[in-house]
N, C-alpha and C positions, 0 to 999 in steps of 0.2 A: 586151346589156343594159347601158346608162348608169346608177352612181351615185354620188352624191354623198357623201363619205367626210370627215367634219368631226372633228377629235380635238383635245380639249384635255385638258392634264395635269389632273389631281386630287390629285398629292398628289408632297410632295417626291423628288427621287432623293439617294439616297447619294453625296458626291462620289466615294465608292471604284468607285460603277456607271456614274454617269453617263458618261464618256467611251468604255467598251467598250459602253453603250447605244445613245449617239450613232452610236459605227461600224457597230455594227450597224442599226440606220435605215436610215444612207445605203447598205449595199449592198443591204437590201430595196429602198430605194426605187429603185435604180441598176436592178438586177433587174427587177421590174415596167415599171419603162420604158423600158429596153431591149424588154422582150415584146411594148410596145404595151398592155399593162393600166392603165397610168394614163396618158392622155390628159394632166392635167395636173397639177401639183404642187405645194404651197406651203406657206410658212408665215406662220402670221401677225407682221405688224410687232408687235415688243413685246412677243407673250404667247408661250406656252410650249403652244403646238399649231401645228396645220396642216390641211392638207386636198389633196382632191384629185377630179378626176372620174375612177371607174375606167371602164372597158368589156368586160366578162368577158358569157365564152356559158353562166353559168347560175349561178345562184345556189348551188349548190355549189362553185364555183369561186369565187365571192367568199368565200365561206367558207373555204376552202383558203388563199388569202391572206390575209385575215385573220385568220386562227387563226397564223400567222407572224408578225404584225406586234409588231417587236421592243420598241415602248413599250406595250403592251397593260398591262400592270402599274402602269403609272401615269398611263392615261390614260380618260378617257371617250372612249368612240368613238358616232355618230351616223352613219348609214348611211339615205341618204335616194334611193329609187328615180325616175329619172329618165325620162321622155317629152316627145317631140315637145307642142310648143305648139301649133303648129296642130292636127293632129291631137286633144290632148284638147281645146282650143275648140271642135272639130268635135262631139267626141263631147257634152263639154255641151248645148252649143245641141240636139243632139237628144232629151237625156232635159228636157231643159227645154220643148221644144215638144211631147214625148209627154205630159208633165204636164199644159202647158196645153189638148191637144187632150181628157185624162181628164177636167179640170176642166167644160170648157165641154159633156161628153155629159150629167156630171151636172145641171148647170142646167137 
């Protein structure tokens, strides 16, 4: 299961926290990808988030790491479920022509 993991800060850090924050980050994030659970990794130029695409076998497992993740306290996190594009254009185009074939018994 592919998702989309987008975090930006919401609210200031203490300078007293912020740098055992920071380290802690970078060995969660060292951790996970090392595992192979985040695919990819980043931050944004400029602002005070990141993101990433993870890959975990289940939604309790994204849970499990996320419930870890060390800026949680001062961040919004946004968690966005990921699928193949072909495949759901597939699956559209058929609830769109099951539609159109409902429409046209009614007529």
């Amino acid at each position: 299961m592919r998702f989309l993991v987008v975090t930006k800060n919401n609210s200031p850090m203490h300078p007293g926290v912020a740098a055992a924050a920071m380290g802690a980050m970078a060995k969660w994030a060292e951790r996970y990808s090392a595992e192979g659970k985040f695919e990819q990794m980043w931050s944004f130029a400029g602002l005070a988030g990141g993101g990433g695409i993870m890959n975990v076998d289940s939604l309790e497992e994204l849970d499990e790491i996320m419930t870890g993740f060390p800026l949680a306290p001062f961040s919004d996190v946004e968690i966005i479920g990921l699928v193949d594009l072909y495949e759901s254009l597939d699956r559209a185009a058929k609830v769109a022509g099951a539609a159109a074939a409902a429409m046209a018994a009614m007529a």
